[in-house]
C-alpha positions in Angstrom: 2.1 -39.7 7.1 1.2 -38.5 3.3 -1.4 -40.5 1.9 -2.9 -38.9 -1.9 -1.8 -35.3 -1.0 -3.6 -35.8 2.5 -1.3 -34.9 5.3 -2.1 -36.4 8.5 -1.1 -34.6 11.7 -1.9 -36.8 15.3 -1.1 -35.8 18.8 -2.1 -38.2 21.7 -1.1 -38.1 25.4 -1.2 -41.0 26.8 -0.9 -42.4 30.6 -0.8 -45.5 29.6 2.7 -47.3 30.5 2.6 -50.7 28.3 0.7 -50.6 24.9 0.0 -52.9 22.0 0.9 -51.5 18.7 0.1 -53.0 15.2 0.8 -51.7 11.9 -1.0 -52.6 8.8 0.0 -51.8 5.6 -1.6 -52.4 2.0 -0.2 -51.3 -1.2 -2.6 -50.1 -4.5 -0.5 -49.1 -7.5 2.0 -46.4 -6.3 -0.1 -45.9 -2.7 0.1 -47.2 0.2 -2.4 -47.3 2.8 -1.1 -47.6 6.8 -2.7 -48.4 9.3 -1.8 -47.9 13.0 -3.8 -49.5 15.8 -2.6 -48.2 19.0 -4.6 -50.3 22.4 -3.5 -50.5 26.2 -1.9 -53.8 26.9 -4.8 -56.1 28.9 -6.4 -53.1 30.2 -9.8 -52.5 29.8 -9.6 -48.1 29.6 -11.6 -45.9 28.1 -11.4 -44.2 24.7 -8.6 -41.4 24.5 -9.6 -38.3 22.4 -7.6 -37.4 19.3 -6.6 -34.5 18.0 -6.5 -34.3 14.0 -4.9 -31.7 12.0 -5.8 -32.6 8.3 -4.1 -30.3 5.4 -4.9 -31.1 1.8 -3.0 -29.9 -0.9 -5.9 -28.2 -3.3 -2.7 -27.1 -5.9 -3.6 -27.5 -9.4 -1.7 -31.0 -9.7 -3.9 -32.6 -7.3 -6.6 -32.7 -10.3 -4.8 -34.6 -11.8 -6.0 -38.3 -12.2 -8.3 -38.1 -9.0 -6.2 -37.4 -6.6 -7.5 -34.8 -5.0 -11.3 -35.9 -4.5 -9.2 -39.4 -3.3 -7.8 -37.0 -0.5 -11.4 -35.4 0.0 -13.0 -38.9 0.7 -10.0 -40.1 2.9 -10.5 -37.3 5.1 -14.6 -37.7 5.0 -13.7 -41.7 6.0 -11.1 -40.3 8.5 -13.8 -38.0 10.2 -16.7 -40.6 9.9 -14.7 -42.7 12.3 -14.0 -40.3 14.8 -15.1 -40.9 18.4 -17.4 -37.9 19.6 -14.4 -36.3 21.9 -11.9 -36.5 19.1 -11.9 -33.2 17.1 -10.5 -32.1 14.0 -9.2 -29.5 11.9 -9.0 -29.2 8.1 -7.0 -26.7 6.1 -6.5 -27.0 2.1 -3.6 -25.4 0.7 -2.1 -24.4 -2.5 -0.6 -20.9 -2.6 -2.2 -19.9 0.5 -3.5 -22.1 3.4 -7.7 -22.1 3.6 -9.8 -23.1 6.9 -12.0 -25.4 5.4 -13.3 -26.5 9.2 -12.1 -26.4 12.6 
């Protein structure tokens, strides 16, 4: 998923043999914005930690028209939400790849 030069990367293992997915998708000007909600079907089970893997284009075009502080406070909402086992990495890249945090 590419959302404002914000690259998403998820893994999750699951054990979980029947699941309810929904998608949700809204559209502002030439991005969209999706939503996946991902929830064990009639099971009651505990939170699954998530691995993220965030890389954000930093390149000189992301200055352009906001589009790189939009991709800065997508992934500062992304890792707001997280659930205290989920962990994240974040990389910005241009000509060369930078750990921002890990």
């Amino acid at each position: 998923m590419k959302i404002a030069g914000l690259r998403i990367t998820y893994k999750l293992v699951m054990y979980i043999l029947s699941m309810d997915v929904k998608v949700y998708v809204s559209r502002s000007g030439e991005y969209a914005d999706v939503e996946v909600r991902l929830s064990a079907a009639g099971a009651q089970t505990p939170p699954i930690p998530a691995a993220f893997l965030l890389l954000i284009d930093s390149s000189k075009s992301m200055g352009e028209h906001g589009k790189l502080a939009q991709a800065v406070e997508i992934a500062k909402r992304l890792i707001a939400s997280m659930g205290p086992s989920d962990v994240v990495a974040v990389y910005t890249f241009d000509e060369r790849v930078k750990t921002v945090c890990r």
